[in-house]
ROVEX-363869 format. One line per field, with one value per residue: residue number from 1; y, z, x negated of N, C-alpha, C, O in turn. Coordinates in Angstrom, 2 decimals. Atoms other than C-alpha are relative to their C-alpha. Example, Ala and Ser with C-alpha at 12.3 -4.5 7.8 and 13.67 -1.06 7.14 Angstrom:
num <- (1:2)
n.y <- (-1.19:-1.19)
n.z <- (0.00:-0.06)
n.x <- (-0.89:0.82)
ca.y <- (-4.50:-1.06)
ca.z <- (7.80:7.14)
ca.x <- (-12.30:-13.67)
c.y <- (1.20:1.09)
c.z <- (0.00:0.73)
c.x <- (-0.90:0.77)
o.y <- (1.18:2.20)
o.z <- (0.66:0.90)
o.x <- (-1.94:0.26)
END
This chain:
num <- (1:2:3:4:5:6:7:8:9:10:11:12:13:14:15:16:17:18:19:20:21:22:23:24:25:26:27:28:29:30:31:32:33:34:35:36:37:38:39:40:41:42:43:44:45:46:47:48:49:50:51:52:53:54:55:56:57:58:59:60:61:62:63:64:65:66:67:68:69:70:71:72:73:74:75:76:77:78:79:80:81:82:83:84:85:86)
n.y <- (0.49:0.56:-0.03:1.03:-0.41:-1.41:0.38:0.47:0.85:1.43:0.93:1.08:0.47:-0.61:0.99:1.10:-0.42:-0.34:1.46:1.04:-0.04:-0.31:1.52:0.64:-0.37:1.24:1.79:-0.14:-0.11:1.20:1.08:-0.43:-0.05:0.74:0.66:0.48:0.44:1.56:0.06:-0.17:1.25:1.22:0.59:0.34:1.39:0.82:-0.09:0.86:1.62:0.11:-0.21:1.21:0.67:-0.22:-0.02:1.20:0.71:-0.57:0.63:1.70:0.48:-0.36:1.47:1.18:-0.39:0.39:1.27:0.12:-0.40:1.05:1.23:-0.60:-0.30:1.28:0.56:-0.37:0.12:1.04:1.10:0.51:-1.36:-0.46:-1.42:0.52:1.30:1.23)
n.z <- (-1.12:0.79:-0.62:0.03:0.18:1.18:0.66:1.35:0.30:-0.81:0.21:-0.47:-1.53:-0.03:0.79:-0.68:-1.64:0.80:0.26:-1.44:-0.62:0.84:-0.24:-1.11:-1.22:-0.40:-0.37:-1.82:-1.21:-0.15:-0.71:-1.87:0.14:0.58:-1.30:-1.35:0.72:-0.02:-1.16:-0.98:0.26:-0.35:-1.49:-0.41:0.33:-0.84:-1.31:0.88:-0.32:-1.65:-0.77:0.24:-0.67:-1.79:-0.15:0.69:-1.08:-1.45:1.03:-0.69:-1.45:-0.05:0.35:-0.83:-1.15:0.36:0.22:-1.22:-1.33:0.51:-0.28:-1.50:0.14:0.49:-1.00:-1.00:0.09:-0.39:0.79:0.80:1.14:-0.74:-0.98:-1.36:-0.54:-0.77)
n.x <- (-0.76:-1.28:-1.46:-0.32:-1.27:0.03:-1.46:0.47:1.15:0.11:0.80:-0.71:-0.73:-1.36:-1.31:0.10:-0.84:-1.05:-0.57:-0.07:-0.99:-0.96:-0.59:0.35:-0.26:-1.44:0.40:0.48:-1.84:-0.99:0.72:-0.70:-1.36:-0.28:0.21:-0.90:-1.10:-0.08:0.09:-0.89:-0.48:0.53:-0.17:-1.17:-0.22:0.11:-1.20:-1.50:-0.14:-0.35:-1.19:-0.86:0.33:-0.48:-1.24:-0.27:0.14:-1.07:-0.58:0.06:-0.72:-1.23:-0.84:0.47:-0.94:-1.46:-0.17:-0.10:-1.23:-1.14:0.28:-0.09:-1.34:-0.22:0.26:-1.51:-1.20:-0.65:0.19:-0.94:-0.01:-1.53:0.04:-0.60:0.83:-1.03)
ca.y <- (37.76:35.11:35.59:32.97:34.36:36.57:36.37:35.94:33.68:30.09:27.79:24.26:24.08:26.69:24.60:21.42:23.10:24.38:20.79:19.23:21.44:21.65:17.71:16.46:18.16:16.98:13.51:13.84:15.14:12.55:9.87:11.14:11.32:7.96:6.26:7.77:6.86:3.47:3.50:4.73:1.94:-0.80:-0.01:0.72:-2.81:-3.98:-2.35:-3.69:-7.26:-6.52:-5.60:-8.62:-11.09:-9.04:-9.36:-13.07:-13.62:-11.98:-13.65:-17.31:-16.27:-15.20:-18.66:-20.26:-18.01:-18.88:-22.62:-22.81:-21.35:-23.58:-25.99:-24.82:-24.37:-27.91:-29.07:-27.40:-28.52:-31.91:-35.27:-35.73:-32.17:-31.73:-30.01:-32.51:-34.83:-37.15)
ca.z <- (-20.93:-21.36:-20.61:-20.78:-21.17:-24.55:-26.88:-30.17:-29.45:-27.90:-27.31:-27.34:-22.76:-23.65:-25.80:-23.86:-20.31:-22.35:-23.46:-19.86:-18.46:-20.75:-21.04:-18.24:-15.33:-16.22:-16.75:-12.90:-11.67:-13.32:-12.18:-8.45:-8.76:-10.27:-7.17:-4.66:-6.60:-6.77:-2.98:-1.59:-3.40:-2.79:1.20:0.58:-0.79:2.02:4.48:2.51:3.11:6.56:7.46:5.33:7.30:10.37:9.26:8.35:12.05:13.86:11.12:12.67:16.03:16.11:14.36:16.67:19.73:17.67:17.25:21.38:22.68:20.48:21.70:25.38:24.39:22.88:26.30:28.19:26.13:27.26:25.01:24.01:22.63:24.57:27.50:29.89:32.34:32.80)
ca.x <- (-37.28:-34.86:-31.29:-28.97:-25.68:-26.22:-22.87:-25.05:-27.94:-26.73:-29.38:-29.07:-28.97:-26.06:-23.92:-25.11:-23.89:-20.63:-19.88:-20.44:-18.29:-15.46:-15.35:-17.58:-15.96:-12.25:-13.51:-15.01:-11.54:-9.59:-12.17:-11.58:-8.13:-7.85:-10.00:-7.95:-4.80:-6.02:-6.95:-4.09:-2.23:-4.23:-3.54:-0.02:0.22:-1.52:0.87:3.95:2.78:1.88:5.11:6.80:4.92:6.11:9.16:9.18:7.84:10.68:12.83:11.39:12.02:15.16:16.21:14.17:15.93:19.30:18.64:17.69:20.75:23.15:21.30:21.85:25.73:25.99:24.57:27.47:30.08:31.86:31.17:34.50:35.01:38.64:37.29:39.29:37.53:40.80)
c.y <- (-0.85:-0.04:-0.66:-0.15:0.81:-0.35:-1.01:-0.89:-1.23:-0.63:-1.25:-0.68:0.32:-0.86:-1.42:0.34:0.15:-1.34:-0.76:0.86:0.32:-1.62:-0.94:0.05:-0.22:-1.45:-0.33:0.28:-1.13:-1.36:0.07:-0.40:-1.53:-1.11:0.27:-0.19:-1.35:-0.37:-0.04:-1.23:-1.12:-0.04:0.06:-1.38:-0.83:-0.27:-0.53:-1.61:-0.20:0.06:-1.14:-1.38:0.54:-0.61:-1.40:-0.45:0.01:-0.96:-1.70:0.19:0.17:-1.24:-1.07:0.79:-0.88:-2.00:-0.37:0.22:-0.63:-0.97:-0.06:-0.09:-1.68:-0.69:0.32:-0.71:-1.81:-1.45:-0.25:0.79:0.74:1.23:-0.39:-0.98:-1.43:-1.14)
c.z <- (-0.52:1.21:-0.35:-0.49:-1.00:-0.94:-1.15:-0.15:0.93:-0.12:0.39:1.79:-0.13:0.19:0.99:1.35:-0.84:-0.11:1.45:0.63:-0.53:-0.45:1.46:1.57:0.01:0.40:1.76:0.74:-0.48:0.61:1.45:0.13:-0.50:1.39:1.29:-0.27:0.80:1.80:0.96:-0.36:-0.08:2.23:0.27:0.10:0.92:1.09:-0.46:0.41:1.24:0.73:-0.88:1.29:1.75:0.27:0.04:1.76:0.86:-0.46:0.59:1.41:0.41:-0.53:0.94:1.37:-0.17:0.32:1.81:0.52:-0.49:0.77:1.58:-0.23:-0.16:1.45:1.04:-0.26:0.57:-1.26:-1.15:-1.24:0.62:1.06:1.76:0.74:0.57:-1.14)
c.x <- (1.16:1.66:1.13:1.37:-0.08:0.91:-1.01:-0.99:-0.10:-0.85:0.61:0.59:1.33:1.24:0.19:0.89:1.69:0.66:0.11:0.99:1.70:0.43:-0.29:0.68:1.65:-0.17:-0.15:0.80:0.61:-0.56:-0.07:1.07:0.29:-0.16:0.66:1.19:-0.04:-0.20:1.22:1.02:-0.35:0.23:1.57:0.82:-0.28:1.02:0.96:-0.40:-0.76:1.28:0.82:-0.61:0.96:1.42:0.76:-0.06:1.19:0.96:-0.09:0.23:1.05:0.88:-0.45:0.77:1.69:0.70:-0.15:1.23:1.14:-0.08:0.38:1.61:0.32:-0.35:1.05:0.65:0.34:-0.04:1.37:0.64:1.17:-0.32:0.79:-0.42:1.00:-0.37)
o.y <- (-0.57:-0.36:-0.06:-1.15:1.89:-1.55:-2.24:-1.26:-1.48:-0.80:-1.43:-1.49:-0.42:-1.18:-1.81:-0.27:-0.94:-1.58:-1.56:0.18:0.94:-1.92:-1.64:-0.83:-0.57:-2.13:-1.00:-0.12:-1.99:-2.13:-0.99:-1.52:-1.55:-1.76:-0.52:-0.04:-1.83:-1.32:-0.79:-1.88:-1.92:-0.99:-0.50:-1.72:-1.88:-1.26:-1.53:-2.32:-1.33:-0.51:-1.39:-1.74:-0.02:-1.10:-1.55:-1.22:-0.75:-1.82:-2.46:-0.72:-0.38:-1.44:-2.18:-0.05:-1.54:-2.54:-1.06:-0.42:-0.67:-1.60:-1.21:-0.72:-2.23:-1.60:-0.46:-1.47:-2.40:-1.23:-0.56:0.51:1.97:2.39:0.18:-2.07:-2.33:-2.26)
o.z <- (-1.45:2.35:-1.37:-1.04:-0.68:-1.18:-1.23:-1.29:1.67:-1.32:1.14:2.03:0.23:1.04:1.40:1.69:-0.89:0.54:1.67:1.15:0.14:-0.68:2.10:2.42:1.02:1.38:2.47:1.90:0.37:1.20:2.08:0.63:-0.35:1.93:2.22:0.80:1.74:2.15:1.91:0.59:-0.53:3.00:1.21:0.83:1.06:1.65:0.24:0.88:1.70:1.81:-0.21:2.13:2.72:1.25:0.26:2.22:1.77:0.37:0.72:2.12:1.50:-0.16:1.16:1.93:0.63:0.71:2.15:1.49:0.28:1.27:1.96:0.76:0.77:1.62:1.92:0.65:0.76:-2.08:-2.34:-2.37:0.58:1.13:2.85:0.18:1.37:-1.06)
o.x <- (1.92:2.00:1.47:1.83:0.42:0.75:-1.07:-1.27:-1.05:-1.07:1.58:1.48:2.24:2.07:1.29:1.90:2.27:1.68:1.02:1.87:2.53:1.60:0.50:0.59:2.26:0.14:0.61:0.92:0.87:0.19:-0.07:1.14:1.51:0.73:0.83:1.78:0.60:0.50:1.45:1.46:0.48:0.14:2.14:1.76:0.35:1.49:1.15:0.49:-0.92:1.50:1.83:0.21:1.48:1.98:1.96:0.77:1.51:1.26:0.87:0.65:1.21:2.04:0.03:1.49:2.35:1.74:0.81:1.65:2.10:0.85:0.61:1.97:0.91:0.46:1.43:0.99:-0.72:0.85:1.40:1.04:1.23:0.07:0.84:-0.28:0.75:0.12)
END
């Protein structure tokens, strides 16, 4: 009968299983661990330059709100600059 687990008589599956999981099965965690590393920072990166763009847009309208209402002010004011129509 063969039994698989016996202290004194490793066969080569033994040693072979032994070696795969004693190198193979870190390797396989850090290779997990590595892809969702890299994952989660490839979308944080995305979000980061989603939200610059956002920020760039508000950024143009707000100069473009700014530059309208000067322009709206400048249309009030009086030609001469005084403020007196004599």
């Amino acid at each position: 009968m063969f039994v698989a687990v016996l202290p004194g008589d490793p066969s080569l599956f033994d040693v072979a299983l032994a070696l795969v999981m004693l190198v193979g099965m870190p390797l396989f965690v850090i290779a997990v661990l590595a892809v969702v590393a890299g994952y989660i920072r490839h979308d944080a990166e995305q979000y980061l330059e989603q939200l610059e763009a956002d920020d760039l847009e508000t950024a143009d309208a707000e100069d473009t709100a700014y530059a309208l209402e000067d322009e709206q002010v400048d249309e009030k004011r009086p030609e001469n600059g005084s403020g007196d129509d004599r």
